[in-house]
C-alpha positions in Angstrom: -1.9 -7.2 20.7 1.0 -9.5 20.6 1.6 -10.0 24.5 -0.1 -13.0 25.7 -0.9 -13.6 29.1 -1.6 -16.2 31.5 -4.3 -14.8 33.5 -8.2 -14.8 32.6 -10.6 -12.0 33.4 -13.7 -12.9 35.1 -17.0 -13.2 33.7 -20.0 -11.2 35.7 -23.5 -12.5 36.4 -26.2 -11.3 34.9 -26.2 -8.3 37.4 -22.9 -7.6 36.8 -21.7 -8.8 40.2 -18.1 -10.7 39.9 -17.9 -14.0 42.3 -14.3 -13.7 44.0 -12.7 -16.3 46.1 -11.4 -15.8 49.9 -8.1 -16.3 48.1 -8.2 -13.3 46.1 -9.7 -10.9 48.2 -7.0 -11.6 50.7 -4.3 -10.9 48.0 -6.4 -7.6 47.6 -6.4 -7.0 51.4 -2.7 -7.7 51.3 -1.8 -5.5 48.2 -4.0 -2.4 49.3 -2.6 -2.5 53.4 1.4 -2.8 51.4 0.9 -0.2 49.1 -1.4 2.7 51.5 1.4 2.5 53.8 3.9 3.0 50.6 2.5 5.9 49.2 1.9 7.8 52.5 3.5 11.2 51.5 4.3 10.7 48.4 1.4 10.6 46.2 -0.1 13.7 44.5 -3.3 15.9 47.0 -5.7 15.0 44.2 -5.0 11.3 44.2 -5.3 10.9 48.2 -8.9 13.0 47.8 -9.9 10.6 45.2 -8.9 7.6 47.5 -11.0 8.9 50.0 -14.4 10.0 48.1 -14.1 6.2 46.5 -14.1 4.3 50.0 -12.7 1.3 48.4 -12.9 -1.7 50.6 -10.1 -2.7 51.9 -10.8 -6.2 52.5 -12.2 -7.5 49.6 -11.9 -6.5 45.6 -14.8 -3.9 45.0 -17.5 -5.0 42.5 -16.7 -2.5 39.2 -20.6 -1.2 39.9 -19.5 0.3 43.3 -16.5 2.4 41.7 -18.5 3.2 39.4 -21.2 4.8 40.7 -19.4 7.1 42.3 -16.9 8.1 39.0 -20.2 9.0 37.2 -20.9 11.4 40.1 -18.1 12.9 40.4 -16.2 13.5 36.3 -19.0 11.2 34.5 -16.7 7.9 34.3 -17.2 4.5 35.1 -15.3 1.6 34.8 -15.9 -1.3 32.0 -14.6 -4.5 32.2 -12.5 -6.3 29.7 -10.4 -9.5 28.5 -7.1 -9.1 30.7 -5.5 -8.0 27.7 -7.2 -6.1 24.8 -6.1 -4.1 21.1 -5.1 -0.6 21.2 -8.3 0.6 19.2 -11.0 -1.0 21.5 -8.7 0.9 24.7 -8.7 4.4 22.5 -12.7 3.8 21.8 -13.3 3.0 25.5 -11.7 6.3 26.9 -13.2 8.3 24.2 -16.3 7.1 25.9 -15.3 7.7 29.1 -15.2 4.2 30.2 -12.2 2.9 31.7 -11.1 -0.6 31.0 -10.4 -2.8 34.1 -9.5 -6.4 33.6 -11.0 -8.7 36.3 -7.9 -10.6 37.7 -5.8 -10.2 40.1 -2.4 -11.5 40.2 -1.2 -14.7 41.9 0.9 -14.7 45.1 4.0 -15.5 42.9 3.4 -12.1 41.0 2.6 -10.2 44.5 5.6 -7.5 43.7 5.5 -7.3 39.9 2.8 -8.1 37.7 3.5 -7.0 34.1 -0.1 -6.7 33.0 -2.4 -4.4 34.6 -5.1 -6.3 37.1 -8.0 -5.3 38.5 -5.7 -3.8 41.8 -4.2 -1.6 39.4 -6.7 -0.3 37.6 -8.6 0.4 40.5 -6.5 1.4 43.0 -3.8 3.1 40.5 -5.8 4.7 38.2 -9.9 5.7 39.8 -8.8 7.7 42.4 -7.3 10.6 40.1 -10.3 10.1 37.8 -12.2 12.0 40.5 -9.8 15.1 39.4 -11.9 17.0 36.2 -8.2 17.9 34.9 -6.7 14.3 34.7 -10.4 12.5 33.4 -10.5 15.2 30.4 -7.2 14.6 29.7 -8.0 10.9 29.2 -11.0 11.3 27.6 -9.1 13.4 25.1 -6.1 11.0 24.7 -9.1 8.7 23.9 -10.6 10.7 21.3 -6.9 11.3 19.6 -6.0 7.9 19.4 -9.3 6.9 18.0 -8.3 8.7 14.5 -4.9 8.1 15.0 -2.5 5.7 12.6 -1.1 2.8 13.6 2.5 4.6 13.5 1.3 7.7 15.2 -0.7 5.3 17.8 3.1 4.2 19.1 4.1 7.8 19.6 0.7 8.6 21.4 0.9 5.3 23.7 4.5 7.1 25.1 2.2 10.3 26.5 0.1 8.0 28.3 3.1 6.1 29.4 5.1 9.1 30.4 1.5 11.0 32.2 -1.2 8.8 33.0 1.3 5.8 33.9 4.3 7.3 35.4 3.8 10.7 35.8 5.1 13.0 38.7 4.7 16.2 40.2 7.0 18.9 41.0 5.2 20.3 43.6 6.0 23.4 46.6 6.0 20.5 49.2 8.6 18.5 47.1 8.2 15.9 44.9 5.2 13.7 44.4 3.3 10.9 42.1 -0.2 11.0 40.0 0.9 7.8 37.5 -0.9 4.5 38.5 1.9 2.5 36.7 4.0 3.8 40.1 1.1 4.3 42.9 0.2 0.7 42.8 3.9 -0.6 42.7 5.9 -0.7 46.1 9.1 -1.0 43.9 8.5 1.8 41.2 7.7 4.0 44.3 10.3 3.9 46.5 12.4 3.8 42.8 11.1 6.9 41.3 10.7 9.0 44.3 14.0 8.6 45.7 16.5 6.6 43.4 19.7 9.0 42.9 20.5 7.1 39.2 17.0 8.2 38.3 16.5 11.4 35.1 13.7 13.6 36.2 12.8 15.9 33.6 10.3 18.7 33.3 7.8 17.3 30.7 8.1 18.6 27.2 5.9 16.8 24.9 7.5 16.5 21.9 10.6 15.2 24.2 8.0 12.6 25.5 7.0 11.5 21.9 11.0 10.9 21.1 11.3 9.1 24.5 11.5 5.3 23.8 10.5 3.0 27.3 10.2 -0.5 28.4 7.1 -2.0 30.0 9.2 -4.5 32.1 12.2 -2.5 33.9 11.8 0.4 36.3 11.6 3.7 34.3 15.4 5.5 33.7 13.5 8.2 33.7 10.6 10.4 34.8 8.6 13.5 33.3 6.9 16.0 35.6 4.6 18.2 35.7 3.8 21.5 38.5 0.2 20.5 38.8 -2.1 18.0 37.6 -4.1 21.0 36.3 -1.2 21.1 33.8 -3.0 18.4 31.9 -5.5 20.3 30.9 -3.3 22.7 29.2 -1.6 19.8 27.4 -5.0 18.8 26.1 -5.8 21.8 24.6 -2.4 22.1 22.2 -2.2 20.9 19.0 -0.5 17.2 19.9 -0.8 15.7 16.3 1.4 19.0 15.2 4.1 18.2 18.2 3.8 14.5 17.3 4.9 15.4 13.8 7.6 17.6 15.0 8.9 14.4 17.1 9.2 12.4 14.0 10.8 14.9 12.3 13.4 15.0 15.0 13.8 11.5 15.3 13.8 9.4 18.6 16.2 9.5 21.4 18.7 6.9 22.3 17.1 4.5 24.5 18.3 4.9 27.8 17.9 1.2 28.8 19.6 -2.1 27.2 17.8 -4.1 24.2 15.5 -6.7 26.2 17.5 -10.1 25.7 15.5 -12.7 23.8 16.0 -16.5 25.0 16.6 -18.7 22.3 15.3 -22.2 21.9 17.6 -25.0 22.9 
């Protein structure tokens, strides 16, 4: 990957047990009490059951064995640590296998609202919980699988399902509307953003609109898919996605719905 990054993932003993600092776990502490209170009524049923059958601590960053022990009860998943950042083909391979990759950092006090790269707070607190839910850990054991054959071209097209499902995807539900992606449960910002903000697009999601939907890792999202259920990913992971994917490129991709990201020149 061309992103580089200045944070370095921890190394575990030989038991696999991580060594954190007082410093850290109190930025965990701080993060989890923020963003529980945030999501209060506004994340999916199935993610607020998972949080609960995980009992993550809430003072201190859980050791990956802990989490883990209970995935592999529940779907069969457990989480595998990794450099903080890592190629697309080593993340495909790692779902397929139904090992989730969590890099062990956690951001600095002067990231404490935005963090571009995904840390050990979001990978565990964003993403675990809803791999308790059969529907949402086959879907991304599947995703695995696809991108694992996939080409380098169609591997851009696949990473904008993930983005658009697994990352920021909400629900349309009876009791209104409500969040299953861990790119927005362990933000404050993206929260409050794509829950309530009236300059926000909220679309029903189609994939083949998803696969001609171009996004930006560093803004808030212009706009949101959603789905009825989280059940509904099951459905999606039993069409034929290369087929859609194909039909997408045929179509061509949408306008982006954001501004070209401004690159600072050398003075």
């Amino acid at each position: 990957m061309a992103k580089t990054t200045s944070y370095v993932s921890k190394d575990a003993d030989q038991q696999g047990f991580i060594t954190w600092t007082d410093e850290e776990n109190s930025m965990w502490q701080k993060l989890y009490a923020r963003q529980l209170a945030c999501i209060k009524n506004k994340a999916c049923d199935e993610f607020v059951q998972g949080l609960a059958y995980l009992n993550l601590p809430e003072d201190r960053i859980p050791q990956l064995e802990e989490v883990s022990q209970l995935l592999r009860n529940a779907t069969g998943w457990q989480c595998h640590q990794v450099p903080a950042l890592i190629g697309f083909g080593e993340f495909f391979k790692l779902l397929s296998e139904k090992k989730f990759p969590v890099a062990t950092f956690i951001r600095r006090g002067e990231h404490f609202d935005y963090l571009q790269e995904p840390d050990i707070f979001h990978e565990i607190f964003g993403h675990c919980p809803l791999l308790t839910n059969p529907a949402f850990a086959n879907f991304t054991q599947m995703y695995g699988e696809l991108g694992l054959t996939a080409t380098k071209e169609d591997r851009v097209f696949l990473a904008r399902l993930y983005w658009f499902t697994v990352e920021f995807g909400l629900l349309s539900t009876d009791n209104g509307l409500r969040i299953y992606g861990g790119g927005i449960l362990s933000s404050p910002g993206e929260t409050l953003y794509a829950m309530h903000d009236d300059k926000v697009k909220r679309e029903m999601l189609d994939v083949v609109e998803v696969f001609r939907t171009p996004y930006r890792i560093d803004i808030m999202q212009p706009i949101y898919f959603m789905l009825n259920k989280i059940n509904d990913l099951e459905s999606i992971s039993k069409l034929d996605l290369m087929a859609l994917l194909a039909q997408a490129k045929e179509l061509g991709m949408h306008a982006p719905r954001f501004p070209k990201k401004q690159i600072a020149q050398a003075s």
